[in-house]
C-alpha positions, -999 to 999 in steps of 0.1 A, spaced: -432 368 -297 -449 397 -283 -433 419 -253 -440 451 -240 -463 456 -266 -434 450 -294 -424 423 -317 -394 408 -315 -388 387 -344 -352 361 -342 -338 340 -369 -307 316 -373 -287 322 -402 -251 323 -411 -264 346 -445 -261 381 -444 -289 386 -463 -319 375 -446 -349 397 -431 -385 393 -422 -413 394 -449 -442 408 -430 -482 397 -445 -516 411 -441 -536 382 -425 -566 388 -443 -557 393 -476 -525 376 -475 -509 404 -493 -473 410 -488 -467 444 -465 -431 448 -460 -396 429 -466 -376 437 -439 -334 427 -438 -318 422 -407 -291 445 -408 -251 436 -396 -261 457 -359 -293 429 -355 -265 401 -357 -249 384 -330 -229 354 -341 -259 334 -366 -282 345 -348 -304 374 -364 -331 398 -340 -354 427 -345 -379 441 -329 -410 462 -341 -437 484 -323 -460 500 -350 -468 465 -364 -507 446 -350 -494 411 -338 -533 404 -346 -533 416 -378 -501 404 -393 -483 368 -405 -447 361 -415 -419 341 -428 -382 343 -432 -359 346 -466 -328 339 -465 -309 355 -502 -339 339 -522 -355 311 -503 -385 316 -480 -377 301 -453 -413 290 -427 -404 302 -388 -391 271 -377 -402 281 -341 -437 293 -355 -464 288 -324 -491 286 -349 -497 291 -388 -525 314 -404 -541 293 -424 -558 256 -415 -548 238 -446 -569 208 -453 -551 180 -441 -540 154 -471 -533 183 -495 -500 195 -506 -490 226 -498 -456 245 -507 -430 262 -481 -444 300 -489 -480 286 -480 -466 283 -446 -471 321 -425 -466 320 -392 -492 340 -372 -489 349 -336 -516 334 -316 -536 348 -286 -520 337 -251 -548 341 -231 -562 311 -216 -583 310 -185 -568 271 -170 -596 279 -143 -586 252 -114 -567 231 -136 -547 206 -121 -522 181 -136 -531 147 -121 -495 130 -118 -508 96 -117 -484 68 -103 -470 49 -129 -487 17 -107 -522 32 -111 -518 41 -151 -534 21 -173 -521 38 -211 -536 41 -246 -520 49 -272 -539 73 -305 -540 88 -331 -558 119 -328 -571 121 -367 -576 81 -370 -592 79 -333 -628 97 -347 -624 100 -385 -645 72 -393 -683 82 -397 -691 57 -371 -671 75 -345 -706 98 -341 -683 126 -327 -699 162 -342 -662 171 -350 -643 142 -365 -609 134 -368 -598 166 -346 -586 176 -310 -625 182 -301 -636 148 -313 -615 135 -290 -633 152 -264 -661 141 -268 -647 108 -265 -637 115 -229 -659 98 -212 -655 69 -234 -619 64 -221 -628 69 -187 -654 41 -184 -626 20 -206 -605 26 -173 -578 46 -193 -557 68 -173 -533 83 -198 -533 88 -236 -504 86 -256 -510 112 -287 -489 105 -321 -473 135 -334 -498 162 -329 -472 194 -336 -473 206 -371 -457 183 -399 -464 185 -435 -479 154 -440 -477 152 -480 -436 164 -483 -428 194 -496 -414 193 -530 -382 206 -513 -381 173 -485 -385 153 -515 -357 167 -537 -338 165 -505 -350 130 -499 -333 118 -530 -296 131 -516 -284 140 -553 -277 175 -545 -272 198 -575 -287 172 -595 -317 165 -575 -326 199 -577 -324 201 -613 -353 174 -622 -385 182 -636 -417 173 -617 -421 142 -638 -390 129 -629 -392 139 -589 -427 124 -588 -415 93 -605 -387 88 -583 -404 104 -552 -440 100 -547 -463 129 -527 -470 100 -501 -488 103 -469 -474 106 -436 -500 96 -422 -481 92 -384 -456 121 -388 -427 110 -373 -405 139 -394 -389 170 -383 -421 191 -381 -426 231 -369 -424 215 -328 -443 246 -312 -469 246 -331 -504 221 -320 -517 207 -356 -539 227 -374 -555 203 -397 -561 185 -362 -582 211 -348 -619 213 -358 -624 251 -357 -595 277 -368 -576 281 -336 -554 249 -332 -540 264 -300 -565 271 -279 -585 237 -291 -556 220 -280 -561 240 -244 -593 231 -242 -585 194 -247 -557 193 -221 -580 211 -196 -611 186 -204 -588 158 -200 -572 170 -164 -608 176 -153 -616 139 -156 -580 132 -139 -565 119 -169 -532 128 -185 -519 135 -219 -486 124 -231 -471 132 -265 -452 116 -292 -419 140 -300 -399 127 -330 -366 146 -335 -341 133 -362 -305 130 -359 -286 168 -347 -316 183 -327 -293 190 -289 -303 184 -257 -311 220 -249 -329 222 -282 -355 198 -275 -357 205 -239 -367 246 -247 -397 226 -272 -407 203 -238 -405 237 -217 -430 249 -239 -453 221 -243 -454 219 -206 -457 259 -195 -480 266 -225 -501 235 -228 -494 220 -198 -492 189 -213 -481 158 -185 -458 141 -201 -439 131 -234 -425 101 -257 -392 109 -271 -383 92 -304 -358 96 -326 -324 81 -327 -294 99 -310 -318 116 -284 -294 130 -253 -323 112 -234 -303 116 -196 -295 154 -205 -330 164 -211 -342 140 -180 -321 161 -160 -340 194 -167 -350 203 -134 -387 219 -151 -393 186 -161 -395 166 -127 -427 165 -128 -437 154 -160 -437 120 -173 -408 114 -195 -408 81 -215 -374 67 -237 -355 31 -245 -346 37 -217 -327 62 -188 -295 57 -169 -305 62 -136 -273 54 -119 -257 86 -141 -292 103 -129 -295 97 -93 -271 89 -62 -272 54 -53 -292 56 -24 -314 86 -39 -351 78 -52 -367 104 -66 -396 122 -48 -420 115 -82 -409 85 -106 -413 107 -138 -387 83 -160 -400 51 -180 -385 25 -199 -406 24 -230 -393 -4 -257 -405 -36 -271 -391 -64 -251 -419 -75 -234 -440 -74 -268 -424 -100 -288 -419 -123 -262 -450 -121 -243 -467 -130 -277 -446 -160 -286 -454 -171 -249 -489 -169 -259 -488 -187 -295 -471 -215 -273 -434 -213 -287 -411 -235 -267 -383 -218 -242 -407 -190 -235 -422 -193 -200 -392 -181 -178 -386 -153 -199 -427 -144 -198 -425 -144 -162 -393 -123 -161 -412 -96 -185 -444 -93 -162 -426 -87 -132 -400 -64 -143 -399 -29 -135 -368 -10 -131 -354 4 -99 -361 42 -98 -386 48 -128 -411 30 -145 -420 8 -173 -445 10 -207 -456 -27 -213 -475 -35 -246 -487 -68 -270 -499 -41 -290 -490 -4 -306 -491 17 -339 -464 -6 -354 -468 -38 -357 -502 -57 -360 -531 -50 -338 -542 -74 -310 -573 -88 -332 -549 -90 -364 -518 -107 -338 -546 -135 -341 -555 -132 -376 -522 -133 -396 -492 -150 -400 -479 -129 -420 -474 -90 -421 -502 -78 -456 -484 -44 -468 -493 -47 -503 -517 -15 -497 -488 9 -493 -472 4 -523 -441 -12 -513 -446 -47 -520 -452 -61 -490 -414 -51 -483 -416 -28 -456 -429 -31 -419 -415 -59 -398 -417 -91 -412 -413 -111 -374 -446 -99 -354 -447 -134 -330 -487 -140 -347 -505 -169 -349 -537 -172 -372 -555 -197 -349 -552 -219 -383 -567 -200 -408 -555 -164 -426 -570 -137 -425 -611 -133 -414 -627 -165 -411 -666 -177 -409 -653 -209 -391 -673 -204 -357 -641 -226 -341 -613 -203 -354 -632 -173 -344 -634 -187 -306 -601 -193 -304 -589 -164 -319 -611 -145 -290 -597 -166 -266 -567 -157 -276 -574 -116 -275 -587 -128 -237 -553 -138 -227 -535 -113 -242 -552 -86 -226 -551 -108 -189 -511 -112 -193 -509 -73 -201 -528 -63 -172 -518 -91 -147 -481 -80 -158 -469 -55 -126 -454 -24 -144 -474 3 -165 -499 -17 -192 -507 -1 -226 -528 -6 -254 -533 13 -289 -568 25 -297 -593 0 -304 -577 -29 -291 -600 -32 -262 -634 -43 -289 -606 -59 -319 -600 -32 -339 -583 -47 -373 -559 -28 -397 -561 -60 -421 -529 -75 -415 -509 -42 -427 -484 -41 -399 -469 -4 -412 -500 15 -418 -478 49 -421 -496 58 -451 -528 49 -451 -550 78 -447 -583 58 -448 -604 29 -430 -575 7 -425 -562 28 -400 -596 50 -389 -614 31 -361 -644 17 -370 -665 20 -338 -688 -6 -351 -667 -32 -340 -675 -19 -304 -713 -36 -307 -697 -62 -330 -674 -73 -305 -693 -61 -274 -681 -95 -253 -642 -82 -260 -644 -50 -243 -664 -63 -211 -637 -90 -205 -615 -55 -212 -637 -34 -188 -639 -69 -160 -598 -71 -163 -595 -33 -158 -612 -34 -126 -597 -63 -113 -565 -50 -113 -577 -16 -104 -595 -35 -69 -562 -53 -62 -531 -33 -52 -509 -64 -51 -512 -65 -89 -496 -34 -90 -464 -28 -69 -446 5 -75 -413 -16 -69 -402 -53 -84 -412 -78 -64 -384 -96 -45 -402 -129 -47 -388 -134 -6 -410 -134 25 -396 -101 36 -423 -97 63 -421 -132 81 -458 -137 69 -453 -175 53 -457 -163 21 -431 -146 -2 -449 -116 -24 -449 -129 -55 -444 -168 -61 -444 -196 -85 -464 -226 -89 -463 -261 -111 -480 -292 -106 -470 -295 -69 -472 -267 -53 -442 -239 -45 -428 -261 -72 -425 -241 -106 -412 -262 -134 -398 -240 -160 -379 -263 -183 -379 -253 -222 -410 -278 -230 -432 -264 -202 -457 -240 -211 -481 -236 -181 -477 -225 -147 -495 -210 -116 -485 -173 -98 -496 -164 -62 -499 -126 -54 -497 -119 -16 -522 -101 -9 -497 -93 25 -478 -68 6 -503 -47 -3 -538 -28 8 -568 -30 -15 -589 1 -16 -606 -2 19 -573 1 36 -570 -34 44 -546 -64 37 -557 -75 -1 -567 -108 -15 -543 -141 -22 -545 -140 -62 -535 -170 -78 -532 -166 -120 -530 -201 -139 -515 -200 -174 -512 -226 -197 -502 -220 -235 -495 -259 -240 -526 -273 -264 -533 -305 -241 -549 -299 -201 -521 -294 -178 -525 -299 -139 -513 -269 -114 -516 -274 -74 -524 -243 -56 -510 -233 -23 -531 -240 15 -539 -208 22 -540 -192 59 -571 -202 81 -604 -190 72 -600 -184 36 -605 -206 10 -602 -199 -35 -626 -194 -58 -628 -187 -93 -633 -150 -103 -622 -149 -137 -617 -171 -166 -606 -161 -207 -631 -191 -212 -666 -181 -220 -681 -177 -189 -715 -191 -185 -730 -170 -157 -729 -128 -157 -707 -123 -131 -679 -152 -136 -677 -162 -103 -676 -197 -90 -660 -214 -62 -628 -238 -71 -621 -273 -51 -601 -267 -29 -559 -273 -37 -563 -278 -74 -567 -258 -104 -568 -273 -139 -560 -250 -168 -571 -262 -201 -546 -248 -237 -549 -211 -235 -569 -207 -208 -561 -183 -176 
């Protein structure tokens, strides 16, 4: 980094001969090769510090005896290499990138988990297809200029995939390393590594990566960091967030990862981030006092280590982000038997003192149109046969695999897609989707897509227009839940009248009412939302919701409750084709029949 119009240049190393090897930008030609000498050394770690050198002029790596070794703490690299193309460890220069940024009145929204509505993308797949008609394609500005897309969508808060720098085809070192042999691995010829190893996509990149770094091959012009800027700052001036994926394999510490997070947020001022990665000190870093104001998402946090008992936190930054709800929200919703207590225990859970990420959909796993299309997980396209991925994904084909012309199976299936996306948003913590969900996006039954650099995982924006009557029932559920606070509590419901009103906040209904049955073999049942407990957005008390579910295949019965004097129900939304444009019609009162997956 550059101070007081110096370079200081630091390296970890327990060689005593390593140094600096200094570049000309342009040409690329090699200027100097500078050692670290033994008064630059304090323990492993290895600093000097130049003034005669142009930061703006110059790139660099590392050698250690006689490896080049890439700055793993690089902020930015000199050349944008095409993305998909293999590139070897001394293609890799770090530059040192300009640091003026003019943030003008930015302002980091800190949205409520209770108001967020998430999406999860991936930032090359999210506009690479030609029919994204973004001018920059597959990079941070394409997403721009898909901004106001996402708004309308009613997303608050996007969920990037790794968007630091990764090689995505592995370095012929990762591969020889890949194949743990050692001495020996290091002494086959490229036949033999290819053979064994193939220079596979990573198309995701969840791998140790160069974590200060934005993507270059993500950025449609040649300066990745300030494209990234500019993407944070468009997003904050729609009041939307960005939140980023972080993978960090096994031996990154605590204080390791949280000097990357510092970074991301002072730098980019990024709002919040996704740890992955298995051993993560997830309660150490959460305990980073720079980081109380930025979203931090893991398994899962021990808040009774993290807070006194009586102690809330002024700004619920913490979420429990893991796949429970998933798998047995959708085998509630293919009908399995023994699944409606623990569905109604998933969408009112949220945990005491943070958050929680709620999905039937995500980058692993099949996509909400293919979770109604396959059975079966269809992998053969990476190369694995059909091995990999997860081979339970709680699907149902709707009786046929795979696309179908059968105008029956196609209903159903969108039925289906209906009453997914009303259980995710009718569920009271934070709802997320992954991109394309909203008009039934397909990745063709591959339920691992990691490699697939292509149209199986690019979004084909046709299916918007295709599937027009998906994405309004998307758009009519958003604002539903948006209009009705009591949909989204910021604490679990207690299911008790707590304020002597005659009605409890959140209660369960079966054929009679205030009389849920629950028993394995029951799949249908009616919830009532208080509108009591809450204030919808005119600052009065909100509306008596009542949500009837039933995943049985035969007509099932559900009473609803008398309501208080001067009210009376009516029908506002339905996952059955509505006839008129609005949806609304009024109900007879006390009664509600709910036909086999309809809400």
């Amino acid at each position: 980094y550059v101070e007081d119009g110096a370079i200081r240049f630091s390296f970890i190393s327990k060689k005593s001969d390593c140094g600096v090897l200094i570049y000309d930008r342009t040409s690329g030609k090699r200027l100097y090769k500078l050692p670290f000498t033994a008064k630059e050394r304090v323990g492993n770690i290895h600093c000097k510090c130049f003034r005669d050198l142009p930061a703006c002029r110059i790139s660099y790596q590392f050698y250690e005896e006689n490896r080049i070794v890439p700055d793993p703490n690089a902020r930015m690299f000199d050349q944008k290499h095409p993305y998909g193309k293999e590139r070897k460890l001394h293609d890799l220069k770090a530059v040192i990138p300009e640091s003026e940024f003019d943030w003008q009145d930015d302002v980091r929204p800190r949205i409520p988990y209770e108001d967020c509505i998430c999406y999860c993308a991936h930032v090359r797949g999210f506009t690479k297809h030609s029919s994204s008609g973004v001018a920059h394609r597959g990079t941070f500005a394409g997403l721009v200029e898909k901004l106001d897309y996402l708004k309308q969508t009613g997303i608050t808060t996007v969920e990037l995939q790794p968007v630091y720098e990764f090689t995505e085809i592995p370095t012929e070192e990762e591969r020889r390393a890949q194949l743990g042999m050692h001495d020996a691995a290091h002494m086959l010829g490229a036949a033999d590594l290819d053979r064994l190893v193939p220079k596979k996509i990573n198309y995701w990149g969840y791998k140790q990566g160069y974590y200060y770094a934005p993507k270059a091959s993500y950025a449609a012009g040649d300066d990745a960091c300030r494209e990234f800027k500019e993407m944070v700052h468009a997003f904050h001036q729609r009041g939307m967030e960005v939140v980023m994926q972080l993978y960090f394999p096994k031996g990154f510490t605590a204080l390791e990862i949280i000097y990357v997070l510092r970074y991301w947020v002072l730098e980019y001022r990024v709002d919040g981030f996704h740890l992955m990665g298995p051993d993560i000190p997830a309660d150490v870093i959460a305990s980073e006092p720079m980081l109380a104001e930025t979203k931090l998402w893991y398994y899962y946090f021990d808040t009774d280590r993290l807070y006194e008992r009586d102690e809330m936190p002024e700004y619920r930054n913490l979420a429990a982000y893991s796949d429970e709800y998933i798998y047995s929200m959708r085998k509630y919703l293919k009908g399995d038997e023994n699944m409606l207590d623990t569905a109604l225990t998933q969408m009112r859970k949220i945990p005491q003192k943070m958050g929680r990420i709620h999905y039937m959909s995500n980058y692993f796993g099949l996509t909400l149109k293919d979770m109604v299309c396959y059975e079966r997980k269809h992998n053969e396209a990476n190369g694995e046969d059909n091995r990999d991925g997860n081979d339970f994904n709680g699907s149902w084909n709707c009786g046929e695999e795979g696309p179908s012309k059968r105008k029956k199976v196609q209903a159903l299936r969108n039925k289906q897609i209906r009453n997914a996306m009303t259980m995710l948003l009718m569920s009271q913590s934070t709802p997320l989707i992954f991109m394309g969900d909203e008009f039934g996006n397909s990745q063709r039954g591959n339920n691992n897509p990691y490699c697939q650099d292509n149209n199986v995982t690019w979004l084909d924006w046709n299916d918007l227009k295709k599937n027009e009557s998906i994405y309004a029932f998307w758009k009519k559920m958003v604002e539903l839940r948006r209009e009705h606070a009591v949909l989204r509590p910021a604490k679990e419901n207690r299911i008790m009248d707590y304020l002597s009103c005659g009605y409890p906040d959140l209660s369960y209904h079966g054929e009679n009412a205030w009389r849920p049955r629950t028993e394995s073999y029951n799949r249908h049942i009616g919830i009532l939302y208080c509108g009591k407990y809450a204030k919808n957005t005119k600052g009065e008390e909100d509306a008596f919701l009542y949500f009837a579910l039933n995943m049985y295949w035969e007509k099932r019965n559900l009473a609803m409750p008398k309501l208080p004097a001067g009210m009376k129900w009516k029908l506002v939304l339905s996952t059955e084709e509505m006839p008129s444009a609005t949806g609304i019609e009024e109900l007879p009162r006390g009664t509600a029949s709910a036909d086999h997956e309809k809400t």
